[in-house]
N, C-alpha and C positions, 0 to 999 in steps of 0.2 A: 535323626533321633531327637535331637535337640528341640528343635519349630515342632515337632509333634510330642514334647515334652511341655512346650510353651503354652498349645494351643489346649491339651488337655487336661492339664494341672495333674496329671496321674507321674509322680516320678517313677513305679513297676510300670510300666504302660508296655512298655519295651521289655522286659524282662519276662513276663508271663506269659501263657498261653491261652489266645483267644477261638475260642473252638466256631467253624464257620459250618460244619455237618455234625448232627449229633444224633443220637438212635439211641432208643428208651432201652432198660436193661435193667430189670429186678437186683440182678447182682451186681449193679455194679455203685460205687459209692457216689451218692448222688443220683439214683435211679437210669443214668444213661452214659453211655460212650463218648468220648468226640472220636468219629472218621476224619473229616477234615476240619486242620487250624490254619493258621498263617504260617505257624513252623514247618506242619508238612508240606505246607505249599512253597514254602522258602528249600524247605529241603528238596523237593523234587526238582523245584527250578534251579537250585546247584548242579543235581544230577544231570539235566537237561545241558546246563552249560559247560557240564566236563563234556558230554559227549558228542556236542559243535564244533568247542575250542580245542581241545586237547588235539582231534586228529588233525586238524588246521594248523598248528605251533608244530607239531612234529615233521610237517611237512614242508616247512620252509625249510629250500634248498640257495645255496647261494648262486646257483645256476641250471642248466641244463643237459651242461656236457659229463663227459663219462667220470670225471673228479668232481668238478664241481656239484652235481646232482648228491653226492655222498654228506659233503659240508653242511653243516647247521648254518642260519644267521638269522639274528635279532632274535625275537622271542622261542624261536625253535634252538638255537642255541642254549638258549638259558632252559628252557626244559629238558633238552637233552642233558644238561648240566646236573639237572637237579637230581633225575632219574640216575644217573651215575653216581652219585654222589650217595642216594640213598642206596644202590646196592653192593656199590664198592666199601664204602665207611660205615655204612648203616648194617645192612641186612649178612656180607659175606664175613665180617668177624665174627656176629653172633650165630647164624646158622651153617655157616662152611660149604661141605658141598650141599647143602637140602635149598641154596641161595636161589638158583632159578627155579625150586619148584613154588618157593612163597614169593617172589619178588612182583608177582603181578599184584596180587593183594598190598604188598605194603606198597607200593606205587597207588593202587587204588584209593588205600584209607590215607593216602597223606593229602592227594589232590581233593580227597573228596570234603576233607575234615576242613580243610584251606580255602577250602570254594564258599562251604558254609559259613566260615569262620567272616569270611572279607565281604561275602553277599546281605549278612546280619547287619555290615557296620551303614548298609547303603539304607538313606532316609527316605524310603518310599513311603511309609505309612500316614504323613500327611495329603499324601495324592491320591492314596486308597482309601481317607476317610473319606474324602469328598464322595466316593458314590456309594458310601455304606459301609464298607467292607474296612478290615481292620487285615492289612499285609504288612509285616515286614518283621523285621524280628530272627534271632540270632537259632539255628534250630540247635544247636550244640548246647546252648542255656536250657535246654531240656534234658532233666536227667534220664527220661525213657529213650532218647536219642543216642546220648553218649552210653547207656548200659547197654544197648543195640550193637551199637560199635565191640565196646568191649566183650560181650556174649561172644560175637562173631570170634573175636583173638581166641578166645576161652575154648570153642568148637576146636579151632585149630592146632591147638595144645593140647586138649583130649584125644582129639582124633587121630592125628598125624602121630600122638604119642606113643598110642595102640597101633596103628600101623606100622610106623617103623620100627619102633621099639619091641614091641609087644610084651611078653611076660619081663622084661629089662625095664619098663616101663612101668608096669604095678611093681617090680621091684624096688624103684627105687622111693616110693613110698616109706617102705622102710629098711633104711638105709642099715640093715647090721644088726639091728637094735636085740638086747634081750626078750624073749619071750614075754614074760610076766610085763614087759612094758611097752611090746609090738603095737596093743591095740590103740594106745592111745598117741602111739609116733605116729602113726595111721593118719588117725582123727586132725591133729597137730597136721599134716602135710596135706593135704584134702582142704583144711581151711585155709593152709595158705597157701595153696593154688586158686583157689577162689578168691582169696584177698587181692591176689594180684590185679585179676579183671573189676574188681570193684572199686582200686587204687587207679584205674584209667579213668574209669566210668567217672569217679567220682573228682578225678584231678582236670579234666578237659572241664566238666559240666563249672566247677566253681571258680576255675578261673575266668571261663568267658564270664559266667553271672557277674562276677566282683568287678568286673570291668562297668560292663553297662549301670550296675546299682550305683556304682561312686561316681559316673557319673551323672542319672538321674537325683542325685542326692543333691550334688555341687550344682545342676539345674534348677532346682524344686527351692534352691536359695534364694532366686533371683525373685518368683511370686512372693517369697516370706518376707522378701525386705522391701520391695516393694509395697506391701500393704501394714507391716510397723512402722516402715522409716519415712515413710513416703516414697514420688514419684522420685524426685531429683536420687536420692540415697540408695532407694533401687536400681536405678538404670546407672550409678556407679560402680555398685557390687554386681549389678549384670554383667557389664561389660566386663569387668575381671574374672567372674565365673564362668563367662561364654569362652576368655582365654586359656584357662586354663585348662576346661573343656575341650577345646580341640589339642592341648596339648596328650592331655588323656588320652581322646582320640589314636591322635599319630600314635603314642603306646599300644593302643588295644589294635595298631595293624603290627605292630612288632608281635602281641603276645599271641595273634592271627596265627601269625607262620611258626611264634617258638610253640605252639600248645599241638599245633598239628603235628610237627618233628618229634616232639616227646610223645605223645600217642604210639606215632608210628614207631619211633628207637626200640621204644617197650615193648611195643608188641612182636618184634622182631627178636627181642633179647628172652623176653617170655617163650616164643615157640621154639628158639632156638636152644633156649634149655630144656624144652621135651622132648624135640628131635633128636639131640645130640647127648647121648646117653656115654658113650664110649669113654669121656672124661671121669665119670663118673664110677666106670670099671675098673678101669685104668687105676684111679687113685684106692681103689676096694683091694685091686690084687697088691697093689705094694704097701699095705699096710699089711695085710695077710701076709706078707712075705717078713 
């Protein structure tokens, strides 16, 4: 990011969305679409690389025999780790028994969010100017990405809510309320169920951005002093601002794996308060009582 931060004086260069197929469109703002960016192409090639890596990590076995074939080791260990870890801490406090019906999903949005998150931070994009083309780029820095993401939670909370719940489920909309103020508990509960998916959407998308912006910003220092201060005065605040850059860096692979975990928790704690209603009754009959 950095060297292709250098070489194009754009400090958004990396932040933004570079559309590589576009299709004309009366309605749409700007007269046309993008089908293909470098996001979706970063996005898909995440997709691509869960579905290589993942069943390969899971399949390291520490041996062949009839125990040791059972054993994790090396990176199969640590996924198996993590998997457990999301559905024993993660997914089975907030959804109880409904744990293995959503546990493929929140295994899915975490590796998927994680894949994107750490494939953004790889500085391809100066290899990809060289033949034209503009690749690399973070696809989660896309708020139509993360609202994707978060829709999908939103589907599962509606859906599974009327499912398992059913009329317990539009009940608790309104929770008790007096008549004359039913409609607007309504209204009130409805927005915030959709706040929630908008509070993901919108917590993933700003943190990756805030990451890469600060540090095209602390980049974009090195050309300014450079050409006020001179050579010698620039290439001293360069080299300070390259350090502290990859310190950023190493943070933005920390906030990689914390922004995917929070995604994933929430969406786990979300569905698991629309599947699981019976708290809900439970605390309805003993105030009734």
């Amino acid at each position: 990011m950095t060297s292709f931060l250098l070489a194009t004086g754009d400090p958004l260069s990396h932040v933004v969305q570079h559309p590589l197929v576009t299709w004309f469109a009366d309605w749409a703002p700007g007269g046309k679409i993008t089908v293909l960016s470098d996001q979706i192409v970063m996005m898909m090639a995440s997709a691509l690389l869960m579905m290589i890596f993942l069943p390969v990590f899971v399949r390291r076995r520490r041996g062949k025999g009839e125990i040791e074939r059972l054993v994790p080791t090396g990176i199969g260990n640590l996924t198996e780790g993590i998997c457990q870890y999301l559905r024993d801490e993660v997914a089975r406090p907030a959804m109880g028994p409904h744990t293995d019906r959503f546990i493929k999903y929140i295994w899915t949005v975490f590796f998927f969010i994680l894949t994107m998150n750490l494939v953004g931070l790889i500085p391809i994009a100066p290899w990809t100017g060289l033949a034209g083309l503009h690749l690399g780029g973070t696809p989660t820095a896309n708020i139509w990405v993360t609202g994707t993401l978060a829709a999908a939670t939103l589907t599962l909370m509606v859906g599974y809510g009327l499912r398992l719940g059913g009329i317990r489920y539009l009940k608790h909309f309104n929770p008790g309320a007096p008549l004359w103020i039913a409609p607007l508990i309504v209204v009130l509960e409805v927005i915030s169920t959709l706040a929630r998916s908008i509070a993901l959407a919108i917590r993933l998308f700003a943190a990756i951005v805030g990451g890469h912006v600060l540090i095209a910003v602390l980049v974009s220092l090195i050309l300014t002093a450079g050409q006020a201060l001179g050579i010698g005065s620039g290439l001293g605040i360069g080299l300070l601002v390259v350090a502290v850059s990859v310190a950023i860096s190493l943070v933005e692979v920390f906030v990689a794996f914390l922004q995917a975990f929070i995604f994933t928790y929430l969406s786990a704690l979300f569905i698991g308060m629309s599947v699981n209603l019976h708290h809900d009754d439970a605390h309805g009959e003993a105030e009734a009582h």
